[in-house]
C-alpha positions as a printed Julia matrix, in Angstrom:
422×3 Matrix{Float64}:
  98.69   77.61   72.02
 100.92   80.3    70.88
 105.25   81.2    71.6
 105.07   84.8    72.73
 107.53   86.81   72.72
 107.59   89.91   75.41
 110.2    92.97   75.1
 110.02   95.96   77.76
 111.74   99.4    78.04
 111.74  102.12   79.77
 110.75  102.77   83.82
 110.38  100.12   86.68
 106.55  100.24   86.27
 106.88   99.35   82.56
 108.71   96.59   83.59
 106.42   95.99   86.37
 103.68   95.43   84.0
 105.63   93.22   81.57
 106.02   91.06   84.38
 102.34   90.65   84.37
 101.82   90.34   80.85
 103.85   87.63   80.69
 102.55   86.14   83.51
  98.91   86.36   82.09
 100.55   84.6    78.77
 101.46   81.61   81.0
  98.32   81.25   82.69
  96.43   81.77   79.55
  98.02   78.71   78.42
 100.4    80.34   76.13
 104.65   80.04   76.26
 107.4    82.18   76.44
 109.34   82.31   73.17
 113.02   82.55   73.54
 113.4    84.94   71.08
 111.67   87.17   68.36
 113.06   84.72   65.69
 111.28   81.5    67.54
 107.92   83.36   68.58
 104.39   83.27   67.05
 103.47   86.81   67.99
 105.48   89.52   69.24
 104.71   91.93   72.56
 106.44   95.12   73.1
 105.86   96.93   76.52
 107.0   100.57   75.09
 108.36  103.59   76.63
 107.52  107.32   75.3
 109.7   109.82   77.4
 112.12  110.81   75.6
 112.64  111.47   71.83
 115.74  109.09   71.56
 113.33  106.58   73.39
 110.34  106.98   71.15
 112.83  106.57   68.38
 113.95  103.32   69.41
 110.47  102.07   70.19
 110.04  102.8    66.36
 113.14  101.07   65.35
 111.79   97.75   67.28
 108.09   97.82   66.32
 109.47   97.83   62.59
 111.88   94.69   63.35
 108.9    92.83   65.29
 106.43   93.29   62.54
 107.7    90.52   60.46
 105.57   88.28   63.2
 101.83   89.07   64.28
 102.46   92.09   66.96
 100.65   93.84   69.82
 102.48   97.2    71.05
 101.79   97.83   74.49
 102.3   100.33   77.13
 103.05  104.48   77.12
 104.19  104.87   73.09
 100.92  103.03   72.38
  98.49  105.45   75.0
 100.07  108.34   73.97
 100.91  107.95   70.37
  98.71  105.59   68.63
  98.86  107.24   65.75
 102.67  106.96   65.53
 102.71  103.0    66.26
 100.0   102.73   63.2
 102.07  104.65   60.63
 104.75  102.37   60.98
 102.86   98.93   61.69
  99.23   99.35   60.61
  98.3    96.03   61.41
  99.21   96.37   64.97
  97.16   95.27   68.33
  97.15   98.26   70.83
  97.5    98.05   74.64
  97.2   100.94   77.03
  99.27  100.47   80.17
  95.83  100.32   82.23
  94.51   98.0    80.24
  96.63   94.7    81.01
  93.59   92.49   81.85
  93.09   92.51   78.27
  96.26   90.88   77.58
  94.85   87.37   76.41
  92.0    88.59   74.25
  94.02   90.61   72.65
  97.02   88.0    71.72
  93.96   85.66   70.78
  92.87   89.04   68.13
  96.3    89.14   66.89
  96.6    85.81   66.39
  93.92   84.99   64.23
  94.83   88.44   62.53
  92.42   91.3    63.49
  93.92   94.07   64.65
  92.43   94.93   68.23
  92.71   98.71   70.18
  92.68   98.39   74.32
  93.54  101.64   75.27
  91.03  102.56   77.98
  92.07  102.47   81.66
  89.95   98.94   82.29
  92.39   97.89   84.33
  93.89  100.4    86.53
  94.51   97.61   90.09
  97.95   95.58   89.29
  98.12   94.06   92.81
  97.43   90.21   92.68
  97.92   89.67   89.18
 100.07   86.56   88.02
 103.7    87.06   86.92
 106.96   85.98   85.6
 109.74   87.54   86.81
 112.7    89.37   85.05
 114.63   88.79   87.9
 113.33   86.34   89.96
 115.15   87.72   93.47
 113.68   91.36   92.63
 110.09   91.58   93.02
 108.7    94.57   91.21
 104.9    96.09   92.56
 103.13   98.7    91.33
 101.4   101.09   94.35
  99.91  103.45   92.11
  99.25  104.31   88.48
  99.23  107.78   87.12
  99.62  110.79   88.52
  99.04  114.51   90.07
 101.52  116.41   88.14
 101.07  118.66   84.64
 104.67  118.73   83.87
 104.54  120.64   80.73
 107.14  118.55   79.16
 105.85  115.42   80.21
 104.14  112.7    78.28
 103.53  110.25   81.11
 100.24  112.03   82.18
  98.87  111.49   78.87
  99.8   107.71   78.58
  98.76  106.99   82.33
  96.29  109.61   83.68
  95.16  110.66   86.62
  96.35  109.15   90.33
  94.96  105.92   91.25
  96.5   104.78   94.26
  96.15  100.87   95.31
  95.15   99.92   98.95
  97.98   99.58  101.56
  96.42   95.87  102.46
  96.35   94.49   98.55
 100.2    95.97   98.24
 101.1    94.29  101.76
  99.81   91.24  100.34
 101.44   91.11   96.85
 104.92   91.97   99.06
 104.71   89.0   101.01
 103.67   87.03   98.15
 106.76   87.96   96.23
 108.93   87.26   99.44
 107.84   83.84   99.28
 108.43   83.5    95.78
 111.97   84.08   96.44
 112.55   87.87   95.96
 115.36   89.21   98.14
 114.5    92.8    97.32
 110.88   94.56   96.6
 110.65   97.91   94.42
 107.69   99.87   95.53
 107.62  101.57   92.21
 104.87  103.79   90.28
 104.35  107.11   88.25
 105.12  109.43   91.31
 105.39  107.57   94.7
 105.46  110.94   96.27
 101.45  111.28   95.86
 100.88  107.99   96.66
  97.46  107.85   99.13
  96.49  111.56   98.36
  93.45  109.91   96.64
  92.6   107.46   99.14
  93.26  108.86  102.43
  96.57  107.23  103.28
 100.43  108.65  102.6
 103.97  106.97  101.05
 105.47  106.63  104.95
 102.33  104.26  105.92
 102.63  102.34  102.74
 106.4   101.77  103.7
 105.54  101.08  107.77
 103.2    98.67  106.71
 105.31   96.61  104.64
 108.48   96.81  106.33
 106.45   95.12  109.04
 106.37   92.12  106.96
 108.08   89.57  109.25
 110.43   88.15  106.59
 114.13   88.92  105.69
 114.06   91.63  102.29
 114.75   94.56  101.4
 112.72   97.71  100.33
 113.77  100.16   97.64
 111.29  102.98   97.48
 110.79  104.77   93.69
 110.57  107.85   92.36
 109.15  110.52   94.3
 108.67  114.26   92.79
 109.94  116.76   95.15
 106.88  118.94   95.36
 104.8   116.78   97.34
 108.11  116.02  100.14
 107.18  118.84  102.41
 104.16  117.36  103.32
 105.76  113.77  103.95
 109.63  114.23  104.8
 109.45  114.12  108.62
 107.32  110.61  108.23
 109.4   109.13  105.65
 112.5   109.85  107.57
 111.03  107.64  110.62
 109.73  104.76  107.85
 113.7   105.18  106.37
 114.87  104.11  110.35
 114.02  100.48  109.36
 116.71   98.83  107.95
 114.58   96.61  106.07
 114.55   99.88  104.06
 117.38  101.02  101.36
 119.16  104.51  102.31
 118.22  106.09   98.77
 115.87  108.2    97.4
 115.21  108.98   93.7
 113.6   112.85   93.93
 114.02  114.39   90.32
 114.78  118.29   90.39
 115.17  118.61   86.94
 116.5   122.28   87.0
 118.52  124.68   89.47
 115.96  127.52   88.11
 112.54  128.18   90.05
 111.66  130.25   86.7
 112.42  127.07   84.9
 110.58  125.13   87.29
 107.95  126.96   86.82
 107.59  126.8    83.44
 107.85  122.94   83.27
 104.74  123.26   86.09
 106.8   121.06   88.55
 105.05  122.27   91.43
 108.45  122.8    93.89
 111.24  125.04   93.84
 115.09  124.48   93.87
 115.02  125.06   97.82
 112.42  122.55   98.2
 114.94  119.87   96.62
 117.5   121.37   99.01
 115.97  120.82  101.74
 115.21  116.89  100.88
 118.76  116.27  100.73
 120.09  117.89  103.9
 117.43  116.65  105.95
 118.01  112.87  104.34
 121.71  113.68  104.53
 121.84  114.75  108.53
 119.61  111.31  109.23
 121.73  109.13  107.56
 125.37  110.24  106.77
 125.7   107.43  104.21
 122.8   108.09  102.04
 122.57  108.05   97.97
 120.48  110.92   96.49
 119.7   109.89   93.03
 117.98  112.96   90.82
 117.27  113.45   87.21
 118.31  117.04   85.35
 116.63  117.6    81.84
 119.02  120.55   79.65
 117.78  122.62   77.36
 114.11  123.06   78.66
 112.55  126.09   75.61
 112.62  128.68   78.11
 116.43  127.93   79.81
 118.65  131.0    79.44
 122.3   130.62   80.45
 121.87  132.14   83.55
 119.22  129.5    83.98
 121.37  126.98   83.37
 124.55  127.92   85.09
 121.95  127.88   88.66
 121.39  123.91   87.55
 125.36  123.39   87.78
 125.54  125.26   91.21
 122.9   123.08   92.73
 124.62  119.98   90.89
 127.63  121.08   93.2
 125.92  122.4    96.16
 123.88  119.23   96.48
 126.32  116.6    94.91
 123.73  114.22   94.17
 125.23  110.27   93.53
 123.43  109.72   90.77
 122.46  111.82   87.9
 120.38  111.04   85.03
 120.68  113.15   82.38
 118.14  114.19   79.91
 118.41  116.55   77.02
 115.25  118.02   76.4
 113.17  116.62   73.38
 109.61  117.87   71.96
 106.93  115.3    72.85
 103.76  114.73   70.72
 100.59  116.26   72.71
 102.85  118.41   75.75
 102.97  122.24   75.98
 105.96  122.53   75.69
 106.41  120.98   72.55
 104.72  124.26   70.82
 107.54  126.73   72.45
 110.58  128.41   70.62
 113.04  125.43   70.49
 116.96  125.62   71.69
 119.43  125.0    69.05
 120.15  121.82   69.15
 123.98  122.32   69.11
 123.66  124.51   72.05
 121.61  121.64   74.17
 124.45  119.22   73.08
 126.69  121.83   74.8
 125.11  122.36   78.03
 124.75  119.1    78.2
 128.52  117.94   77.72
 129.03  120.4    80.32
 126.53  118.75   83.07
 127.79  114.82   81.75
 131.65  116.06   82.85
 130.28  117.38   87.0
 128.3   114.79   87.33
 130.84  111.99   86.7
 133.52  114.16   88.34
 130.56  114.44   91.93
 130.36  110.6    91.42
 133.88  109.53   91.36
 134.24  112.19   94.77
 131.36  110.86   96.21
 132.36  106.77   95.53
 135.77  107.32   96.79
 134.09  108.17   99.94
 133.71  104.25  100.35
 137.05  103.29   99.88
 137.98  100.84  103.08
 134.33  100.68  103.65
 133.08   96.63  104.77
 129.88   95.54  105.26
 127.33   93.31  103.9
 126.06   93.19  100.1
 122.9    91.8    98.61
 123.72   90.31   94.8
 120.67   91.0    92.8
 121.88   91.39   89.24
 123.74   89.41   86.7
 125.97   91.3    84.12
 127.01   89.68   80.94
 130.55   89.08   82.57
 130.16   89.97   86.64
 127.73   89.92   89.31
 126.74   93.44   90.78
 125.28   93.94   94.09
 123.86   96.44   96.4
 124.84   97.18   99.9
 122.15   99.28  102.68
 122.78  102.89  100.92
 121.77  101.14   97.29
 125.32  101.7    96.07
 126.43   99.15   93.2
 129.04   96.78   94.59
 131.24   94.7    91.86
 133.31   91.74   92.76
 135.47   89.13   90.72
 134.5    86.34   93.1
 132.21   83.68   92.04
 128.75   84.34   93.76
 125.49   83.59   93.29
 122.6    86.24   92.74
 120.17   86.19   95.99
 123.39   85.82   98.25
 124.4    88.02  100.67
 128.29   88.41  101.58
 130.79   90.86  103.39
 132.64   93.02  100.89
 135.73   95.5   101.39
 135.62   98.18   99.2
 138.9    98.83   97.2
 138.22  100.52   94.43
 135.86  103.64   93.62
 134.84  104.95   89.89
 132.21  107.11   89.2
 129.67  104.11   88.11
 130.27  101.72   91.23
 132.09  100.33   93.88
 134.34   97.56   93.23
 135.83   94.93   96.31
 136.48   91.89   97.56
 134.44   89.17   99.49
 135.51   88.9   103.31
 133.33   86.38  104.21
């Protein structure tokens, strides 16, 4: 039996399926290597979205080839051709294609190269895991997606929607609650589609499981706006439970509807809007998370000054910033490029609101008490979350998994920082 050693990057679902990876390792009889240095093969789950990302996903594959090495997830779907110019000799696995995790080690181990890239294994629910944290239990609802975002690769790596059934996710909730999680992600390409394929919506998916008659929170994922009008009104009822995190991650991407349009999002900037008042007038303490790409080919300035108005107009919490880079295989990779100098601009110019929104929007909290969930350990504090999914840092010795009363006394634009009350 084999040390393994298992890297991931990118999105919750990437993660998600790490998780499973290395659980199939341990059940195949395999272990977990501490490191690269001490393993017998190396795994890399990879991450494509971004050039910066696919660039680092190169940098790694060329440290981990020293070792026998399989190169998993979205880089290897969408760019095999990329992983083999820079480790030939490298074992290929699609995200779909997970259940072929142990033949594939057992390939690259005895050194032939082996390609899984098909979508075998689309269903995630049930599968064995090991935990990256072991209070946060990640699951996968759905893989793939509805959209043809023209700048996209994610399509390309994942395909088309495949939703998994309400009972199955239910199941795999409860399982994880048991296991110790304090917190669940419901997490997949676009949880906004989820059920368009099997009859079913995102708000029943999130009834269902906050029904679960056990003590955890739910953070739902990443939902495009263009498929909120149809669920809004039944997702504000499923947000009532307070089982369920006040925060939604709805990526608008651009203030322009002729932007929009051109990166085929499928919603305008109204429609985004409209998601935020309505969320906002529910619950006055609510974090709106969003993601804003600059320098799209076909942003003018005028197109671009509209994204800062909606940045203010809006004030989203969190912000995550994207310069736009060419991906291998999307339309909009073969469009008349923006200086790169000028995206580095615009881009500056975006960074500098959305910090100065944040800091306005965290000193909100100041004098604020109430209770805190701990779910992550930083390499020198503990961070926690509190029911509107804002990040809560204390100096106080606690343990991840505990919850304790915090007073807010100090606001920056990347947390909340307090003390323990009890």
């Amino acid at each position: 039996m084999a040390r393994i050693w298992v890297e991931s990057y990118g999105c919750s679902a990437s993660f998600a399926d790490a998780e499973m990876i290395s659980g199939l390792i341990v059940n195949g009889g395999h272990t977990l290597a501490s490191s690269a240095k001490d393993s017998d093969l190396n795994l890399i789950v990879t991450c494509s979205v971004k050039d910066a990302t696919a660039n680092k996903m190169v940098n790694r594959i060329k440290k981990l080839k020293t070792k026998p090495l399989v190169v998993a997830g979205c880089l290897a779907k969408a760019e095999p051709r990329t992983v083999e110019r820079f480790s030939s000799n490298a074992s290929l696995l699609g995200p779909n294609s997970i259940g072929k995790t142990l033949q594939i080690i057992d390939s690259t181990l005895l050194g032939r190269k082996q390609v899984e890239l098909s979508d075998t294994d689309v269903t995630k629910t049930g599968l064995p895991k090991v935990r990256l944290n072991p209070i946060v239990g990640i699951v996968e609802i759905a893989s793939g997606c509805m959209s043809e975002c023209t700048f996209c690769q994610t399509k390309i790596a994942k395909g088309d929607l495949k939703s998994f059934r309400i009972g199955d996710i239910v199941r795999q909730v409860s399982s994880e609650v048991d296991d110790g999680c304090k917190e669940v992600w419901l997490t997949s390409t676009d949880n906004g589609c989820y059920g368009l394929d099997i009859g079913t919506t995102l708000p029943e998916l999130v009834n269902k499981v906050s029904e679960i008659p056990k003590e955890f929170m739910i953070r739902v994922g990443m939902m495009n706006p263009m498929y909120m009008p149809r669920i809004k009104d039944q997702l504000l009822a499923s947000f009532e439970s307070e089982k369920v995190f006040k925060f939604l991650h709805v990526p608008v991407q651009s203030g322009s509807d002729d932007v929009l349009a051109d990166m085929k999002r499928g919603h305008t900037a109204a429609t985004f809007r409209d998601v935020v008042k309505k969320f906002r007038s529910a619950f006055p303490e609510f974090t709106i998370s969003t993601d804003i790409i600059v320098g799209f080919p076909t942003e003018s300035e005028e197109d671009f000054a509209k994204t800062l108005h909606l940045l203010e107009e809006t004030t989203p919490d969190v912000v995550n910033l994207s310069r736009y880079s060419q991906r291998p295989g999307t339309p909009a990779a073969g469009m008349d490029q923006i200086e790169v100098s000028e995206v580095k601009r615009r881009s500056k110019i975006v960074f500098e609101l959305i910090n100065k929104i944040a800091l306005r929007n965290n000193k909100k909290w100041l004098g604020w008490e109430g209770s805190v969930l701990f779910d992550e350990q930083t390499a020198d504090q503990i961070k926690g979350r509190n029911f509107a999914y804002k990040s809560v840092f204390v100096d106080e010795n606690v343990q991840i998994g505990q919850r304790k009363n915090v007073k807010i006394t100090k606001a920056t634009a990347h947390g909340l920082y307090g003390s323990i009350t009890s």
